[in-house]
Each structure stands twice: as C-alpha cells, then as structure tokens.
mmCIF file of the N, C-alpha and C atoms, coordinates in Angstrom:
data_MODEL
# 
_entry.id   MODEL 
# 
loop_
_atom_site.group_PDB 
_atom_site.id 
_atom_site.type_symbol 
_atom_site.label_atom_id 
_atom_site.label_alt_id 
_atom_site.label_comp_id 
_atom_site.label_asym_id 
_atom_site.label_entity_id 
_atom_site.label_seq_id 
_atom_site.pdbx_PDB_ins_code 
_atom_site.Cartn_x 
_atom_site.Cartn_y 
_atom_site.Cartn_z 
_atom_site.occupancy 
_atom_site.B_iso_or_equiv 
_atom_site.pdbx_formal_charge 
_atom_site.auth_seq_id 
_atom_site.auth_comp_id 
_atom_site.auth_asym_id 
_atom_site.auth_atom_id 
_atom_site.pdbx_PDB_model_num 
ATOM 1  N N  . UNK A 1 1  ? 92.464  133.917 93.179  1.00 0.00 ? 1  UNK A N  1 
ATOM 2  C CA . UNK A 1 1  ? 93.604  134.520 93.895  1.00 0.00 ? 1  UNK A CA 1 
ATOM 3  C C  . UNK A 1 1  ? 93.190  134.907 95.329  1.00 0.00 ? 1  UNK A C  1 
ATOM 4  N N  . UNK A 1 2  ? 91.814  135.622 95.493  1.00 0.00 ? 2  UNK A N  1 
ATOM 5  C CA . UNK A 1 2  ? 91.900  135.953 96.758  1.00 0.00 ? 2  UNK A CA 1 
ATOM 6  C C  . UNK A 1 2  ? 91.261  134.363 97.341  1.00 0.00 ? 2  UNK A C  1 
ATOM 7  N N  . UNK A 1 3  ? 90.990  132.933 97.225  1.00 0.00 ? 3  UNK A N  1 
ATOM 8  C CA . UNK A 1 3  ? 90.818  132.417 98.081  1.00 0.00 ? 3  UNK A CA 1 
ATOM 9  C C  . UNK A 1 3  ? 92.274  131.966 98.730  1.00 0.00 ? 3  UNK A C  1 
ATOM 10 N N  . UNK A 1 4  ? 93.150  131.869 97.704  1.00 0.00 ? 4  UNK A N  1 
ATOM 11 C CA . UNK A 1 4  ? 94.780  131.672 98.070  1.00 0.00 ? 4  UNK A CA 1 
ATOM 12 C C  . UNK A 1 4  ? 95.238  132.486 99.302  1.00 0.00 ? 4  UNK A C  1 
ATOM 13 N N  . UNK A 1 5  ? 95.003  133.759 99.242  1.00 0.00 ? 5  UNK A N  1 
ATOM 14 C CA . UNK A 1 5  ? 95.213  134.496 100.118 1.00 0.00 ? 5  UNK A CA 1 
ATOM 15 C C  . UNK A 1 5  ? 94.704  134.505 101.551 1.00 0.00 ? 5  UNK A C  1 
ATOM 16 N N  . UNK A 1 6  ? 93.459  134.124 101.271 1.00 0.00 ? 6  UNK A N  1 
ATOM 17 C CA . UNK A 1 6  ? 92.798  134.084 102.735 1.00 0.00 ? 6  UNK A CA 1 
ATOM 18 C C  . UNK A 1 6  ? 93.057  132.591 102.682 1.00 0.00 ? 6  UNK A C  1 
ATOM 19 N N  . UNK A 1 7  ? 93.510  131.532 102.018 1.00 0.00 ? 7  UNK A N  1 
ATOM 20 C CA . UNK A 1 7  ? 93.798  130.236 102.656 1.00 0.00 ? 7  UNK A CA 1 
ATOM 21 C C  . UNK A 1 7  ? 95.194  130.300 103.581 1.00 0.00 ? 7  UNK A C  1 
ATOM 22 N N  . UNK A 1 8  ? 96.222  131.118 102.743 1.00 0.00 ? 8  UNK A N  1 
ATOM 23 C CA . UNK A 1 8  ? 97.474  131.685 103.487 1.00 0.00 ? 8  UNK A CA 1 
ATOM 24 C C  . UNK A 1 8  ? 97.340  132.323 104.480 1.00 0.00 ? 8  UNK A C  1 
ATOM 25 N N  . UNK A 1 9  ? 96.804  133.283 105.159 1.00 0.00 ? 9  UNK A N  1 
ATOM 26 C CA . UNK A 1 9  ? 96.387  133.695 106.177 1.00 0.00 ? 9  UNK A CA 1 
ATOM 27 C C  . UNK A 1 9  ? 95.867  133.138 107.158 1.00 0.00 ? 9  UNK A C  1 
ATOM 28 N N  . UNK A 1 10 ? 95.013  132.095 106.637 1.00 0.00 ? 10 UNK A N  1 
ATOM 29 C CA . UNK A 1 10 ? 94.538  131.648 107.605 1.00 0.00 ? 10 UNK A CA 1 
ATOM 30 C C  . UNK A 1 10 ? 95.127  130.162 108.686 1.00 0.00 ? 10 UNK A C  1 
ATOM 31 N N  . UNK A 1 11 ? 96.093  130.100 107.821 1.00 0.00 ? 11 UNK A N  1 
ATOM 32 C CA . UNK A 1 11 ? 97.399  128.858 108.134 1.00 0.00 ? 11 UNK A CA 1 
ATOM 33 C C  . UNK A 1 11 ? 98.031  129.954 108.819 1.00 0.00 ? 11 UNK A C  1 
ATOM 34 N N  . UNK A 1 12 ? 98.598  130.763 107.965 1.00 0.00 ? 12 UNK A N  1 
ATOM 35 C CA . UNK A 1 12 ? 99.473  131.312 109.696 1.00 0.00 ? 12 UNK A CA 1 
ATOM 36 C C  . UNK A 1 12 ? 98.619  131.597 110.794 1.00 0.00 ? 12 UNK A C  1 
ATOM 37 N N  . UNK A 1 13 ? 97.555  132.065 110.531 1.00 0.00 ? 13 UNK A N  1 
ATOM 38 C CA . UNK A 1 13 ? 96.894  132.295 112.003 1.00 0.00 ? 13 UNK A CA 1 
ATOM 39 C C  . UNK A 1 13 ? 96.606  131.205 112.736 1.00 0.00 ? 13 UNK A C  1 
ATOM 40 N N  . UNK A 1 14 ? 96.453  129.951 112.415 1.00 0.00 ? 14 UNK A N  1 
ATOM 41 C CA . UNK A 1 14 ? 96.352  128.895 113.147 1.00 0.00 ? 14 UNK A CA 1 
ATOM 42 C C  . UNK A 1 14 ? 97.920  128.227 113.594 1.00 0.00 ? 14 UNK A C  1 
ATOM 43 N N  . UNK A 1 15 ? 98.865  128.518 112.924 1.00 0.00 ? 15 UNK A N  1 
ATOM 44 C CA . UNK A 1 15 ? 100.257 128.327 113.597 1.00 0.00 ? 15 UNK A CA 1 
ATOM 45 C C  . UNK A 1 15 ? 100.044 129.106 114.882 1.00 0.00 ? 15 UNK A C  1 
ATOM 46 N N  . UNK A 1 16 ? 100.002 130.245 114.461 1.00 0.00 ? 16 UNK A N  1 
ATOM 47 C CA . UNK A 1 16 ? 100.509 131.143 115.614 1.00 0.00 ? 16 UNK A CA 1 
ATOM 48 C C  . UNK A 1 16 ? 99.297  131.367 116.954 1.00 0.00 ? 16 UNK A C  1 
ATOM 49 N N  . UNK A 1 17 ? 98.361  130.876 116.360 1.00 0.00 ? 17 UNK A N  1 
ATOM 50 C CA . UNK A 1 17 ? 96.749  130.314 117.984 1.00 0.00 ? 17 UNK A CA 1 
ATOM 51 C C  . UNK A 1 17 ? 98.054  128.984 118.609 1.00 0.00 ? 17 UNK A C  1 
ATOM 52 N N  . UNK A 1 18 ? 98.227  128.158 117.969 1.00 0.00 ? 18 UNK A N  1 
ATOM 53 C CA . UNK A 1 18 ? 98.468  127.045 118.217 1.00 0.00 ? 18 UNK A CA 1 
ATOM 54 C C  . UNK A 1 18 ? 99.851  127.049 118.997 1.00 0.00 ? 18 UNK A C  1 
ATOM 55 N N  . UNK A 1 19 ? 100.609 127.929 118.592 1.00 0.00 ? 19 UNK A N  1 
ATOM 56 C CA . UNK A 1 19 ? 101.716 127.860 119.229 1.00 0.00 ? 19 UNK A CA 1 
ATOM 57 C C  . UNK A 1 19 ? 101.515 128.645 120.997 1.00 0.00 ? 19 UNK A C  1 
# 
C-alpha cells in the first residue's frame, strides 16, 4: 500500500514540475 501511495504522489508531482 504505501508503495501505491508514493507511486501516486509521485505522478502528480511530475504533472505538476512538468506543467
């Protein structure tokens, strides 16, 4: 569960660098 979490996190944080 927590790698899910920090995989989710870490997709939005690269949306939002990226944007």
């Amino acid at each position: 569960f927590e790698q899910f979490c920090i995989n989710l996190t870490n997709e939005k944080l690269q949306q939002h660098f990226n944007q």
